[in-house]
LUMMAR-95125 format. One record per atom (N, C-alpha, C): residue number from 0; z, x, y; atom name; residue in one letter. Coordinates in steps of 0.05 Angstrom, whole numbers. Each point is the difference from the previous one (the first is absolute). Layout:
<recs>
{resi=NUM&pz=Z&px=X&py=Y&name=CA&resn=A}
...
</recs>
This chain:
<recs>
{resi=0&pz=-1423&px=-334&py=-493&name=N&resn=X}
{resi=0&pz=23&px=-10&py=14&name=CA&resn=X}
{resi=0&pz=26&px=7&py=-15&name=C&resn=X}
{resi=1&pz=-3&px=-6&py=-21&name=N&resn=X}
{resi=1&pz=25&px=13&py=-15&name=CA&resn=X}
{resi=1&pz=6&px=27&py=1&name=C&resn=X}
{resi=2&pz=-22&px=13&py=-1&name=N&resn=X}
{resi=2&pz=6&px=37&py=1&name=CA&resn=X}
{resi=2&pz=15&px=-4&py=23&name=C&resn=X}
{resi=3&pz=-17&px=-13&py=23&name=N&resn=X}
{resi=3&pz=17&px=10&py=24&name=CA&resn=X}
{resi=3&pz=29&px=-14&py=1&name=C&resn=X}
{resi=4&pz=12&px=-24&py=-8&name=N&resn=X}
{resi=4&pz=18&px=-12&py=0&name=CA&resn=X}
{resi=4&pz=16&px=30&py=-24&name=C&resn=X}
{resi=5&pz=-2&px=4&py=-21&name=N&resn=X}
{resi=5&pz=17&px=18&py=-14&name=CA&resn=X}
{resi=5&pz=5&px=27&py=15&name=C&resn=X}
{resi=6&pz=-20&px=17&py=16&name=N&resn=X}
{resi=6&pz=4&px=19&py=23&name=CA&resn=X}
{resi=6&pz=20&px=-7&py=10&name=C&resn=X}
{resi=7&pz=-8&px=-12&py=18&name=N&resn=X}
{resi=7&pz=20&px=-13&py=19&name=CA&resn=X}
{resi=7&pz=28&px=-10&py=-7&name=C&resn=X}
{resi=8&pz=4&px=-8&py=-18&name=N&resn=X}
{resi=8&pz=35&px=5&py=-15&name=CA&resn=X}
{resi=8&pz=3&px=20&py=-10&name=C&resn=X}
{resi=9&pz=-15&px=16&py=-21&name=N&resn=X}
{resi=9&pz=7&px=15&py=-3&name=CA&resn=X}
{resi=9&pz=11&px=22&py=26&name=C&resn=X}
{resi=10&pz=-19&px=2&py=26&name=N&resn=X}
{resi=10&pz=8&px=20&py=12&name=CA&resn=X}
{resi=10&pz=28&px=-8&py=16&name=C&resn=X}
{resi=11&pz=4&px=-27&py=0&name=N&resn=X}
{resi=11&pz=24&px=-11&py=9&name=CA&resn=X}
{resi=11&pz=18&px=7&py=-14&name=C&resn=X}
{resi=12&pz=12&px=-2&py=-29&name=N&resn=X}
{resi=12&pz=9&px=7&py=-24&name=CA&resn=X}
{resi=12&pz=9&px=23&py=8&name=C&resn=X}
{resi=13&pz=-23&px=21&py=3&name=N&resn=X}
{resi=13&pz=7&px=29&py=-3&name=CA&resn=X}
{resi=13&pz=16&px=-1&py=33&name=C&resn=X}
{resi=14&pz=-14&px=-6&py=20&name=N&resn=X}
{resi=14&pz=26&px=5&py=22&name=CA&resn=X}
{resi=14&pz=22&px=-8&py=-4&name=C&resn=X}
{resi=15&pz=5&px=-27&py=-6&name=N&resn=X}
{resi=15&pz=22&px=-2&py=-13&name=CA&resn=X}
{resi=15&pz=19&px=21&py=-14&name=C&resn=X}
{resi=16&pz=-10&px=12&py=-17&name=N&resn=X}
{resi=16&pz=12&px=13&py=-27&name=CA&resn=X}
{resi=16&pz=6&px=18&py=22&name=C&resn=X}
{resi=17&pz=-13&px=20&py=15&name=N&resn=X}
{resi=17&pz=6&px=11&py=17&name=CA&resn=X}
{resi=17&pz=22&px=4&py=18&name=C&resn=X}
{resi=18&pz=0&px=-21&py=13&name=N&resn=X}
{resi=18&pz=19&px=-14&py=18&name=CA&resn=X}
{resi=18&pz=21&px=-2&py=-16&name=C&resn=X}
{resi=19&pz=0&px=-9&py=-9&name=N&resn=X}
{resi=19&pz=30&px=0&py=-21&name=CA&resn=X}
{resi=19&pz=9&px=26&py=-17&name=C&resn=X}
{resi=20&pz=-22&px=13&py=-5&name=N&resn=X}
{resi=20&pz=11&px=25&py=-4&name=CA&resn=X}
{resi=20&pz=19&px=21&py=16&name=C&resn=X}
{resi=21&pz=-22&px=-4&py=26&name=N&resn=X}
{resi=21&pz=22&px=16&py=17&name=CA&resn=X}
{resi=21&pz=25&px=-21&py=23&name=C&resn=X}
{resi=22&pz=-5&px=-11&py=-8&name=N&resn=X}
{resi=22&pz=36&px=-20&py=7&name=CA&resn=X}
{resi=22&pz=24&px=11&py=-18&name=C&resn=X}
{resi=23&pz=-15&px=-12&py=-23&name=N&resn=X}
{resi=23&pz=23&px=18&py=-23&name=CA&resn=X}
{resi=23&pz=7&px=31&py=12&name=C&resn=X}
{resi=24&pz=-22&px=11&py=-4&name=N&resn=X}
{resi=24&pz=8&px=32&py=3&name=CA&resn=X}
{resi=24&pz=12&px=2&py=31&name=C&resn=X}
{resi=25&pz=-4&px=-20&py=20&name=N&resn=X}
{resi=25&pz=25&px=0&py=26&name=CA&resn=X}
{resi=25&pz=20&px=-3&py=-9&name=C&resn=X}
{resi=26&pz=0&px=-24&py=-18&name=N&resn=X}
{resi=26&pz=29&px=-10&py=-6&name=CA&resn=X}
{resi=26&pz=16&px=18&py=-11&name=C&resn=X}
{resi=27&pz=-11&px=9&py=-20&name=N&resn=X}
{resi=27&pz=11&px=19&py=-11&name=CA&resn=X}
{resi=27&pz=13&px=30&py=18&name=C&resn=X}
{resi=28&pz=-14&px=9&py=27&name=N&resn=X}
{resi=28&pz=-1&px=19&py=5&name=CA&resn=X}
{resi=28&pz=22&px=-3&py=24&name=C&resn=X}
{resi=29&pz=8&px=-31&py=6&name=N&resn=X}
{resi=29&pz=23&px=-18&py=16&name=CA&resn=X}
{resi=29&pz=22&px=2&py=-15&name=C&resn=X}
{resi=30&pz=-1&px=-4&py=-20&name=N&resn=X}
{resi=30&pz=18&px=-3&py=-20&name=CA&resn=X}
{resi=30&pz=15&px=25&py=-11&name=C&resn=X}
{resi=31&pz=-24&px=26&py=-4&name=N&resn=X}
{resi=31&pz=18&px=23&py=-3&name=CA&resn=X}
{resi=31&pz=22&px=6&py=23&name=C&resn=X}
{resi=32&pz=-23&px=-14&py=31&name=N&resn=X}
{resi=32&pz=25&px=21&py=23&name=CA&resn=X}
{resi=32&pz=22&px=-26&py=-1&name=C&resn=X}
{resi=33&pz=2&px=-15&py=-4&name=N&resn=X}
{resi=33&pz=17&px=-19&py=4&name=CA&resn=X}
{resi=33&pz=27&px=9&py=-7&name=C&resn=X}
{resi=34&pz=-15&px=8&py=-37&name=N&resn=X}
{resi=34&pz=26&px=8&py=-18&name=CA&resn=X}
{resi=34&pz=5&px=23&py=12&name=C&resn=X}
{resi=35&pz=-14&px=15&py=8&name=N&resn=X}
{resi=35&pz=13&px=26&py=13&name=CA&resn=X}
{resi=35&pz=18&px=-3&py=18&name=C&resn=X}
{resi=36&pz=-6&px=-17&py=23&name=N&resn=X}
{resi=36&pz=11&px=-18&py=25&name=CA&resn=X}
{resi=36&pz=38&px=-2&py=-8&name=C&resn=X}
{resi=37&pz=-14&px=-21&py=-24&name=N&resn=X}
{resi=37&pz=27&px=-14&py=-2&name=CA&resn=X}
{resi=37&pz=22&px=21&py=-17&name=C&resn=X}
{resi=38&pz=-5&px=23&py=-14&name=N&resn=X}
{resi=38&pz=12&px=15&py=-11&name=CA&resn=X}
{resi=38&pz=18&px=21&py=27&name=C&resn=X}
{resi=39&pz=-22&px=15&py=16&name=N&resn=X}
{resi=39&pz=20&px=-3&py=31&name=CA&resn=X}
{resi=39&pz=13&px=-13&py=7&name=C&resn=X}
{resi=40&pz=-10&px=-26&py=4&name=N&resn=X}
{resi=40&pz=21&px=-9&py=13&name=CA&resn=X}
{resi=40&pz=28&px=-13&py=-11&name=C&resn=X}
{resi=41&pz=-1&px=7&py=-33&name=N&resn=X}
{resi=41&pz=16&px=-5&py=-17&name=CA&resn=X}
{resi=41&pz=26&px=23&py=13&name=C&resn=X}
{resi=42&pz=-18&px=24&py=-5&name=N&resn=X}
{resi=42&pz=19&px=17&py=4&name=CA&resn=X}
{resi=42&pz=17&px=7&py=30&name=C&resn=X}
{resi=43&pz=-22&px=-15&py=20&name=N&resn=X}
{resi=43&pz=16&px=2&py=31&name=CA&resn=X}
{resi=43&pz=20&px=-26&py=-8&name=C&resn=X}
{resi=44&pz=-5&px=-12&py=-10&name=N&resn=X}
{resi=44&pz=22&px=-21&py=-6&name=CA&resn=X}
{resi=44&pz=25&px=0&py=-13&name=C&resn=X}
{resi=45&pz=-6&px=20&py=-8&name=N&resn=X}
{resi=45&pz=26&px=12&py=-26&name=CA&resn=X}
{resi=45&pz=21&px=14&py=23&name=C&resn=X}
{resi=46&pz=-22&px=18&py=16&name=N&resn=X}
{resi=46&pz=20&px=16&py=17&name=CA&resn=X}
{resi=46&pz=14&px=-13&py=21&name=C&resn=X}
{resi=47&pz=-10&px=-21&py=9&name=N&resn=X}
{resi=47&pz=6&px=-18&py=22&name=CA&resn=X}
{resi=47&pz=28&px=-12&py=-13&name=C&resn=X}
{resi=48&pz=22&px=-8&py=19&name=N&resn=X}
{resi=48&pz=28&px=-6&py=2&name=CA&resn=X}
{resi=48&pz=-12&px=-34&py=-2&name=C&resn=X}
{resi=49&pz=13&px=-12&py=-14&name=N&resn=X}
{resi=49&pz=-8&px=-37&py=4&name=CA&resn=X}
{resi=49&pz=10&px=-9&py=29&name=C&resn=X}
{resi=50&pz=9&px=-21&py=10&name=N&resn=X}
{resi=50&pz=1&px=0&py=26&name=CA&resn=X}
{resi=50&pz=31&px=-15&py=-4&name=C&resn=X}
{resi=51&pz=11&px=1&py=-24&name=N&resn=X}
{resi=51&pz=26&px=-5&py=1&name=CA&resn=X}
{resi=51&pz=10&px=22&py=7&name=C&resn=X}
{resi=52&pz=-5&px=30&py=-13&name=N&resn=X}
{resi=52&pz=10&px=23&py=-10&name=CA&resn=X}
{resi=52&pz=2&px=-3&py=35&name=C&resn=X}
{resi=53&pz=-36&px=8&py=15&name=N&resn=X}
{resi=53&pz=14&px=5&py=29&name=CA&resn=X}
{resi=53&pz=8&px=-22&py=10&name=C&resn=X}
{resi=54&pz=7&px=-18&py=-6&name=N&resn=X}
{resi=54&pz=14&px=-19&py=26&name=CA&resn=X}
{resi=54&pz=30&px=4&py=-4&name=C&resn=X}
{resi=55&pz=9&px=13&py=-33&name=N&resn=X}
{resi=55&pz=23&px=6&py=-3&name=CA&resn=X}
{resi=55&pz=13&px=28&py=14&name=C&resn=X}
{resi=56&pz=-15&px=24&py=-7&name=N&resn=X}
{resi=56&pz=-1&px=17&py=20&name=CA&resn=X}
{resi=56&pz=3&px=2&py=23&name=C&resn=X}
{resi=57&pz=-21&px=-16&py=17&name=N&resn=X}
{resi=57&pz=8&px=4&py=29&name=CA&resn=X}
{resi=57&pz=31&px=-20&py=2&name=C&resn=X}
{resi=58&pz=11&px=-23&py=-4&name=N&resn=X}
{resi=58&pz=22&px=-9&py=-1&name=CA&resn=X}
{resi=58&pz=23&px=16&py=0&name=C&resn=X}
{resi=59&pz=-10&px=24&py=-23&name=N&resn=X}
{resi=59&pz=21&px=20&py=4&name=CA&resn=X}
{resi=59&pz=7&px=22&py=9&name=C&resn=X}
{resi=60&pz=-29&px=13&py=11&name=N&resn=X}
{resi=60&pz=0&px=8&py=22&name=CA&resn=X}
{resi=60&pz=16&px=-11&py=29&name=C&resn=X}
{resi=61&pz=-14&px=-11&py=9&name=N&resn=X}
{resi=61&pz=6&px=-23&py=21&name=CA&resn=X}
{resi=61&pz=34&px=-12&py=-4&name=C&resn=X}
{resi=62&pz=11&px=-2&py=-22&name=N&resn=X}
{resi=62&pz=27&px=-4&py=-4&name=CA&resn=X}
{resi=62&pz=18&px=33&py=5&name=C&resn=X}
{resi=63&pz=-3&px=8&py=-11&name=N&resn=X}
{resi=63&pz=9&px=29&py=5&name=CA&resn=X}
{resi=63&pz=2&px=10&py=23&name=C&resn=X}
{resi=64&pz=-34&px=-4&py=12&name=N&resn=X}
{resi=64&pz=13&px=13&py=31&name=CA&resn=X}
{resi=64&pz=8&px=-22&py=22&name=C&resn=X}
{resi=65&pz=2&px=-24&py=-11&name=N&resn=X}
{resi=65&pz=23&px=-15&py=16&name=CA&resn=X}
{resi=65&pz=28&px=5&py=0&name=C&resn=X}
{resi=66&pz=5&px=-1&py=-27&name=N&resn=X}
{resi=66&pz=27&px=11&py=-9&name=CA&resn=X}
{resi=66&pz=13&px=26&py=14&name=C&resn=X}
{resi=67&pz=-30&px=11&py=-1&name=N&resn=X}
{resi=67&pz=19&px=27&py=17&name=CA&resn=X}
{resi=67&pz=1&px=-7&py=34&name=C&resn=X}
{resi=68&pz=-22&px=-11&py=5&name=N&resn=X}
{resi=68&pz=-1&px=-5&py=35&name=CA&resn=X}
{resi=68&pz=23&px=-16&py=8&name=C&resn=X}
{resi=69&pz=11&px=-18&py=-26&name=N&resn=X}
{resi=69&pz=24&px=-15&py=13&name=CA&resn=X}
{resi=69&pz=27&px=23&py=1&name=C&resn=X}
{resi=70&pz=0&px=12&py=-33&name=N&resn=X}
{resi=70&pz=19&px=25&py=14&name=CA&resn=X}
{resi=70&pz=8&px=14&py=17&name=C&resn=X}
{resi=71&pz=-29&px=17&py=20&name=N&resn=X}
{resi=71&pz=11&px=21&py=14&name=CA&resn=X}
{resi=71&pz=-6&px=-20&py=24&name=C&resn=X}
{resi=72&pz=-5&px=-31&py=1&name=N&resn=X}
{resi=72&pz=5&px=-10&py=30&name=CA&resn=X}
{resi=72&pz=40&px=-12&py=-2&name=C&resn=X}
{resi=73&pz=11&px=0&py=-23&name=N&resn=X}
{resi=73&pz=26&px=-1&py=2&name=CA&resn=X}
{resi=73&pz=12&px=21&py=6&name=C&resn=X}
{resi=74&pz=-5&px=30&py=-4&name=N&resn=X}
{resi=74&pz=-2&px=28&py=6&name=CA&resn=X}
{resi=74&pz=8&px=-2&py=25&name=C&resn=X}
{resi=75&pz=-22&px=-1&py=10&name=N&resn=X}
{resi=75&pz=-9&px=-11&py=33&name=CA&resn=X}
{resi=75&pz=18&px=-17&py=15&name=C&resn=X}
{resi=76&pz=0&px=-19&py=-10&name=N&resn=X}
{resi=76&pz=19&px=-18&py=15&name=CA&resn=X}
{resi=76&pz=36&px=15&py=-3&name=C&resn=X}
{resi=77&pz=5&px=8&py=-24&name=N&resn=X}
{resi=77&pz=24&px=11&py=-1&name=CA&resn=X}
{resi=77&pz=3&px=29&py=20&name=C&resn=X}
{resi=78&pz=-21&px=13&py=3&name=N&resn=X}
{resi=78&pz=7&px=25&py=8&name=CA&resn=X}
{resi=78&pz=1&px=-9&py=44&name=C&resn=X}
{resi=79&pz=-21&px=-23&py=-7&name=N&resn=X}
{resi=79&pz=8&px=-10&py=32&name=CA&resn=X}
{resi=79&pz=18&px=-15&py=6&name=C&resn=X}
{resi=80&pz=20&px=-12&py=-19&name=N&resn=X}
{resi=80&pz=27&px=-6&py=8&name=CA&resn=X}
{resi=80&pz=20&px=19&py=5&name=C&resn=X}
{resi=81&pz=-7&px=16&py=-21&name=N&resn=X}
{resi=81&pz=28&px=31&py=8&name=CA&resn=X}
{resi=81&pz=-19&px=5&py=32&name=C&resn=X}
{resi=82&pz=-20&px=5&py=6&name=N&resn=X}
{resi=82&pz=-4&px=20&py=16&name=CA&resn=X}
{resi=82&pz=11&px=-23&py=26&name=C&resn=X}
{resi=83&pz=-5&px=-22&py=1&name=N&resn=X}
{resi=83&pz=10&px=-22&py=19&name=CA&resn=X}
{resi=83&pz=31&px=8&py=1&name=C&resn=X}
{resi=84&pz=20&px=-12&py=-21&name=N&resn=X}
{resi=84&pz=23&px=3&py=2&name=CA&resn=X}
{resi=84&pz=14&px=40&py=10&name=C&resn=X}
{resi=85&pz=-20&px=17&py=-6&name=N&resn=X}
{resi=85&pz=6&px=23&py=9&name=CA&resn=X}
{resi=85&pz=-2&px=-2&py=31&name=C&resn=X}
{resi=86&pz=-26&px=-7&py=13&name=N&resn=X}
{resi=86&pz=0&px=-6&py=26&name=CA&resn=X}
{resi=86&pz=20&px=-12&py=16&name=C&resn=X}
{resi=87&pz=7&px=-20&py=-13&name=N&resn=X}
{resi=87&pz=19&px=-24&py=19&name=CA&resn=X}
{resi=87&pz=31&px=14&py=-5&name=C&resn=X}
{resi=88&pz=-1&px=19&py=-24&name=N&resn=X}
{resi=88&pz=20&px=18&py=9&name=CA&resn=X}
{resi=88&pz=10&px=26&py=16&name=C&resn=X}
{resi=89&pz=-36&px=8&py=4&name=N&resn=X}
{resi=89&pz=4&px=28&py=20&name=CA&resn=X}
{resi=89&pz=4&px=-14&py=28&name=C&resn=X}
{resi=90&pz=-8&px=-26&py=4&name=N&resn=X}
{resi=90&pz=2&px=-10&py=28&name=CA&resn=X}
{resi=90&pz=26&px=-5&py=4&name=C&resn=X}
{resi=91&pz=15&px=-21&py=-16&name=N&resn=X}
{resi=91&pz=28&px=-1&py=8&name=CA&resn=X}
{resi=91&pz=14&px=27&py=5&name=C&resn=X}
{resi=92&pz=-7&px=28&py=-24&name=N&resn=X}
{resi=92&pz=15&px=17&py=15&name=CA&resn=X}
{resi=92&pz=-18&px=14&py=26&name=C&resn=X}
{resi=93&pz=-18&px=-4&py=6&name=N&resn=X}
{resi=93&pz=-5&px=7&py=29&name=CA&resn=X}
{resi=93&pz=13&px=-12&py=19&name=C&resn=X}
{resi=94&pz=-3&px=-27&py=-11&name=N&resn=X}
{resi=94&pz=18&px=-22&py=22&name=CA&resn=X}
{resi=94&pz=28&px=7&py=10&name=C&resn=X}
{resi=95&pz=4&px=9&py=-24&name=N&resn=X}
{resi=95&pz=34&px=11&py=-4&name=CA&resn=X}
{resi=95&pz=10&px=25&py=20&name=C&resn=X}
{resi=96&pz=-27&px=15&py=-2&name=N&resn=X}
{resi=96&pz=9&px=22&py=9&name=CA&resn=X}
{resi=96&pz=-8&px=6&py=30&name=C&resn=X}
{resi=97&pz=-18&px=-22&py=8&name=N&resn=X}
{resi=97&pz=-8&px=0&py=30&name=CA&resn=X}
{resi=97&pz=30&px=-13&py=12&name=C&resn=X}
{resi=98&pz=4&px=-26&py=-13&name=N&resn=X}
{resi=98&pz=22&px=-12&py=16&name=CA&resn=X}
{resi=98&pz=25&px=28&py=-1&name=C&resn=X}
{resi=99&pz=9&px=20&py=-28&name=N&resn=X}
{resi=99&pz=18&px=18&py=6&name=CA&resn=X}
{resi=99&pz=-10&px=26&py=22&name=C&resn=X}
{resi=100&pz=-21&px=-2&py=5&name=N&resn=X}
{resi=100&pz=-4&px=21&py=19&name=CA&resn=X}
{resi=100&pz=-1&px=-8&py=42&name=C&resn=X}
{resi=101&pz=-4&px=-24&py=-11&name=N&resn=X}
{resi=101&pz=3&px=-10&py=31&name=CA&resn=X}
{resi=101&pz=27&px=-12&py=-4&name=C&resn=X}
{resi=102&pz=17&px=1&py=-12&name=N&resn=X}
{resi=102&pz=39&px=-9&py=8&name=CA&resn=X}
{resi=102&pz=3&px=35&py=1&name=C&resn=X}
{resi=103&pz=-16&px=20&py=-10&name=N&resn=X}
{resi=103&pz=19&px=28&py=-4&name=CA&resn=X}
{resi=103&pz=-15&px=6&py=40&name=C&resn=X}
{resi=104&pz=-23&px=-6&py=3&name=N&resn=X}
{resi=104&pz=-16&px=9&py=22&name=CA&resn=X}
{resi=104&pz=23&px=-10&py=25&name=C&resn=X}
{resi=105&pz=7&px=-32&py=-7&name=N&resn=X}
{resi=105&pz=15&px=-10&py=29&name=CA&resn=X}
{resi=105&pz=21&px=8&py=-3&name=C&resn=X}
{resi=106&pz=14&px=16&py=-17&name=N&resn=X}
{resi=106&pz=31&px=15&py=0&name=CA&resn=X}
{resi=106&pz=-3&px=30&py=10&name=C&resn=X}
{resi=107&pz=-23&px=5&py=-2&name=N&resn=X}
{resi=107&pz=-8&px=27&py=15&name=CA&resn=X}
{resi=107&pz=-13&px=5&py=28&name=C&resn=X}
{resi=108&pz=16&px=30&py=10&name=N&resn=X}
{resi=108&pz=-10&px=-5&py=27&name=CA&resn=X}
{resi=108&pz=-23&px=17&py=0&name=C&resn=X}
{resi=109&pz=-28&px=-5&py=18&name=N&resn=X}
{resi=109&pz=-23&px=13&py=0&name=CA&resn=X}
{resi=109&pz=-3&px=26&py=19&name=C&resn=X}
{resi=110&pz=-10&px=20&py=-3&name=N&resn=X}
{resi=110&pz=4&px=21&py=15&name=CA&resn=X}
{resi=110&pz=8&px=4&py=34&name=C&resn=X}
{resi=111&pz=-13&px=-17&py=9&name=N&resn=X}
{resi=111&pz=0&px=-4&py=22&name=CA&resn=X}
{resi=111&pz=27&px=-4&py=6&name=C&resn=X}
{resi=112&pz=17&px=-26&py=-13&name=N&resn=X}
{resi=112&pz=25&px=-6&py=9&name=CA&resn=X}
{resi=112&pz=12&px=27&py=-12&name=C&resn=X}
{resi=113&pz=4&px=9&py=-17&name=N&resn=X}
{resi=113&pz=17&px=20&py=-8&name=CA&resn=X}
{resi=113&pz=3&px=18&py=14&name=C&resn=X}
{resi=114&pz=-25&px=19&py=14&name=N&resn=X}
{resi=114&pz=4&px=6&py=23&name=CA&resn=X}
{resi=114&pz=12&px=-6&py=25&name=C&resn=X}
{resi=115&pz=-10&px=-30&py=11&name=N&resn=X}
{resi=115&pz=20&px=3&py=13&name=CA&resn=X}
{resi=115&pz=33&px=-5&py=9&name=C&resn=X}
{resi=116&pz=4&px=-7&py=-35&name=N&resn=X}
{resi=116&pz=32&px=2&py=-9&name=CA&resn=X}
{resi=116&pz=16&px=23&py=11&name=C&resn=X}
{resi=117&pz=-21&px=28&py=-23&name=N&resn=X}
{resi=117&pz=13&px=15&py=6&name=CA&resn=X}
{resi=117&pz=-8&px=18&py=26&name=C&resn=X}
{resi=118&pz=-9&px=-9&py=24&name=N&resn=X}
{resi=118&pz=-9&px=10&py=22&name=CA&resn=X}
{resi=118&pz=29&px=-13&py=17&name=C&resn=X}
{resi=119&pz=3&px=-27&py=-4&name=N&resn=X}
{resi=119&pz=29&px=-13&py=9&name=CA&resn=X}
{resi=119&pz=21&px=21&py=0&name=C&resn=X}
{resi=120&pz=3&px=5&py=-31&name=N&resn=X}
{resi=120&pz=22&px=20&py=-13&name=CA&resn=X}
{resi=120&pz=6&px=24&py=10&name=C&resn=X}
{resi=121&pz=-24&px=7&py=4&name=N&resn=X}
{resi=121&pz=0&px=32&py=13&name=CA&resn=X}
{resi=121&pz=3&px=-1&py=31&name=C&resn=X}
{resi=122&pz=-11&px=-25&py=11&name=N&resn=X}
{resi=122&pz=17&px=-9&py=32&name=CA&resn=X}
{resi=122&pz=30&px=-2&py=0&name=C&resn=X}
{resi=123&pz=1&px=-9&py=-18&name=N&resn=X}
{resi=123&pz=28&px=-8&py=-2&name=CA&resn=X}
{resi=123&pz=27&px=29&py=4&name=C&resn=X}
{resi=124&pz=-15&px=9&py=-16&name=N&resn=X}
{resi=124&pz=11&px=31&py=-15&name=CA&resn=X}
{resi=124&pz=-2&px=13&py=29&name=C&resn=X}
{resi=125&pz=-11&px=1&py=10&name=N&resn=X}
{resi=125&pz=-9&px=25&py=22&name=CA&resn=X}
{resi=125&pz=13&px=-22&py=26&name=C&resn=X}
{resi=126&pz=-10&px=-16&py=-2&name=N&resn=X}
{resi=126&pz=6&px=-20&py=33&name=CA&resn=X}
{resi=126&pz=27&px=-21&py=2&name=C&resn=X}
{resi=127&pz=10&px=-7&py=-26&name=N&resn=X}
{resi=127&pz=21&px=-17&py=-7&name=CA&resn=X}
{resi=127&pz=-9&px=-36&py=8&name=C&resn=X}
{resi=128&pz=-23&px=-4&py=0&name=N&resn=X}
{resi=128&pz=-9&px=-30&py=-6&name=CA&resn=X}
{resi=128&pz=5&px=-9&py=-32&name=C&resn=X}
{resi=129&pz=10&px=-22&py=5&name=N&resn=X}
{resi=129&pz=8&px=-17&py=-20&name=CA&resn=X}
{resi=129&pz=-10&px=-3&py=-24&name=C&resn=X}
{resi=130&pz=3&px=2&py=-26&name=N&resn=X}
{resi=130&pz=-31&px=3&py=-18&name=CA&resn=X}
{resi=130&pz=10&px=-39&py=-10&name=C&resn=X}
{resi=131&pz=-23&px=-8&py=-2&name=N&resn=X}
{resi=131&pz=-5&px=-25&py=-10&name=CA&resn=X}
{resi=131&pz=-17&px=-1&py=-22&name=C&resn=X}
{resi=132&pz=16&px=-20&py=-14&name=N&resn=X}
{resi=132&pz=-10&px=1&py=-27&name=CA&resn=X}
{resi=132&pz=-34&px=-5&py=1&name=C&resn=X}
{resi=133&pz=-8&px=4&py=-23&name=N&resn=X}
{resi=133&pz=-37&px=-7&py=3&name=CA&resn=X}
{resi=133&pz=-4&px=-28&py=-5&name=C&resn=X}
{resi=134&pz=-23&px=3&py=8&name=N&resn=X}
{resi=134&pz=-7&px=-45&py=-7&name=CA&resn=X}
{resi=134&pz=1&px=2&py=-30&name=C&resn=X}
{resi=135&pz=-4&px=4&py=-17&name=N&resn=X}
{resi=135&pz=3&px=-3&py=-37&name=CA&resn=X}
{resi=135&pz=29&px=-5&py=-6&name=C&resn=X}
{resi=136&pz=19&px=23&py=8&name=N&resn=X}
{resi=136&pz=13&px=4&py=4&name=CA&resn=X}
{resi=136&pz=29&px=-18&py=2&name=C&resn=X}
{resi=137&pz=-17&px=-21&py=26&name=N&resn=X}
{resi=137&pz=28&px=-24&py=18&name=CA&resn=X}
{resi=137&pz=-20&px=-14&py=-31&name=C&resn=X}
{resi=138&pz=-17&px=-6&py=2&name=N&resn=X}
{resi=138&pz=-12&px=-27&py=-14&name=CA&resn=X}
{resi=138&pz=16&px=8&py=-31&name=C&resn=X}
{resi=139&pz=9&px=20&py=-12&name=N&resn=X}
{resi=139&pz=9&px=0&py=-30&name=CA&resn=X}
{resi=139&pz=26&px=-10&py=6&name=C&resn=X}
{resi=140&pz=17&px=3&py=18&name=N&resn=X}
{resi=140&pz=24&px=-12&py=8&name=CA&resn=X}
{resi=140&pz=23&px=30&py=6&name=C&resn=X}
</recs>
């Protein structure tokens, strides 16, 4: 009974020893890639910006092209005030110049009457009827 009781630990013993042998040699073989692991990622870390660097960055990004978007919308707004005040000035002189062309239009006589002004005239000339002034004419005084 004893033989067999000392077998029997013993062979427990030795799995043991076993078992623990190759844990270690996992551990160990975890442990190299780890350090390998963490030496990468040492170095992606080095290259990496902290998240001040970019939160400072984009801020100034993002400030910059505000800065400018507020510029060329003052641009904008200034170049559509001249172009407004240019408008509201070509109109008045349209305005200007429609009202001077219809006072020059009703001081003028249109072909028709001029003709038959001088169709009067040339009655007159040849037949001795009266020449009367034209309607524009009585109306200027």
């Amino acid at each position: 009974r004893i033989d067999y009781l000392e077998k029997t630990l013993g062979d427990s013993a030795d799995k043991h020893w076993e078992e623990i042998q190759a844990l270690k040699a996992a551990h160990s073989k975890h442990a190299d890639a780890l350090s390998k692991s963490g030496k990468d990622a040492g170095a992606a870390l080095a290259q990496h910006a902290s998240v001040q660097e970019r939160i400072s960055y984009l801020e100034k990004v993002i400030g910059d092209s505000a800065d400018q978007h507020a510029q060329e919308l003052e641009a904008l707004k200034a170049a559509h005030a001249a172009q407004a005040k240019d408008l509201a000035l070509t109109k008045d002189a349209h305005q200007r110049l429609q009202t001077d062309s219809r006072m020059q239009h009703a001081h003028h006589m249109n072909v028709a009457e001029r003709l038959d002004w001088l169709e009067k005239r040339l009655r007159h000339c040849f037949e001795g009827d009266p020449i009367q002034p034209t309607p524009r004419a009585r109306s200027r005084g």
